[in-house]
C-alpha atoms as one frame of an Amber mdcrd trajectory, in Angstrom:
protein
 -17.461  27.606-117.897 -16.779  24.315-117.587 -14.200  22.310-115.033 -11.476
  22.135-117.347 -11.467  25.579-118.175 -11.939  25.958-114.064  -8.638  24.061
-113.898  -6.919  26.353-115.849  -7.795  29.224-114.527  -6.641  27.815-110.972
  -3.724  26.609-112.098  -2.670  30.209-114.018  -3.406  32.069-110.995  -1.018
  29.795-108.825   1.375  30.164-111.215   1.067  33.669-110.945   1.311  34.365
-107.405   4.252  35.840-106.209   6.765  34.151-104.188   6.466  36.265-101.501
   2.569  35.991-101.421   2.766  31.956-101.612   3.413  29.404 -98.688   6.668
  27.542 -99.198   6.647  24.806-101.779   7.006  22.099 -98.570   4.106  23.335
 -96.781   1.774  23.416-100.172   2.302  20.552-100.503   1.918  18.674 -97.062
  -1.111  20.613 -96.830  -2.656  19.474-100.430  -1.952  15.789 -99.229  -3.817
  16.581 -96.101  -6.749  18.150 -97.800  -6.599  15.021-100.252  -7.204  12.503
 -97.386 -10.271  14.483 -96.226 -13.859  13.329 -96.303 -14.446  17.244 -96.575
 -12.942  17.632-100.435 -15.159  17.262-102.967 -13.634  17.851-106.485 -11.135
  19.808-105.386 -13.747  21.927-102.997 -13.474  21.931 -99.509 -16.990  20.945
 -97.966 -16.318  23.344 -94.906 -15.686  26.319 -96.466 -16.491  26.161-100.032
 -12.766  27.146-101.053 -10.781  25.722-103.716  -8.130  23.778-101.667  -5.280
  24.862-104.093  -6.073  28.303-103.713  -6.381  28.433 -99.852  -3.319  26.217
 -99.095  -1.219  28.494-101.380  -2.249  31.434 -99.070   0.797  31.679 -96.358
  -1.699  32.894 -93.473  -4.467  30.531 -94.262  -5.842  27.007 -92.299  -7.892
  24.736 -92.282 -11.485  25.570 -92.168 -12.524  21.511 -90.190 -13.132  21.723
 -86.829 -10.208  19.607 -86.805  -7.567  22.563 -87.968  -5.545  19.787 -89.877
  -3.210  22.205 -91.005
């Protein structure tokens, strides 16, 4: 498998996630831009953790895995 097929898997599992299993459209998104400005993320992987950033900062009850807890 190769990353752009890794892309679209991601992105049709988001899409698929219920509303009531997803974090508010606000805080997905402050918490993407936060992940983005981290020396942790590697292509789209946090360093930390290993997690896909998009995956864990659509999970409601999920944080950040730095030291740091930036969000």
């Amino acid at each position: 498998m190769d990353i752009d097929e890794y892309t679209q898997n991601i992105l049709e599992y988001i899409k698929n996630v219920s509303a009531e299993n997803r974090a508010d459209e606000e805080v997905y998104l402050r918490r993407l831009e936060i992940c983005r400005s981290c020396e942790e993320l590697s292509n789209g992987i946090c360093a930390k953790c290993g997690c896909f950033v998009e995956l864990r900062a659509l999970n409601p009850k999920a944080y950040c895995a730095s030291e740091k807890k930036l969000w």
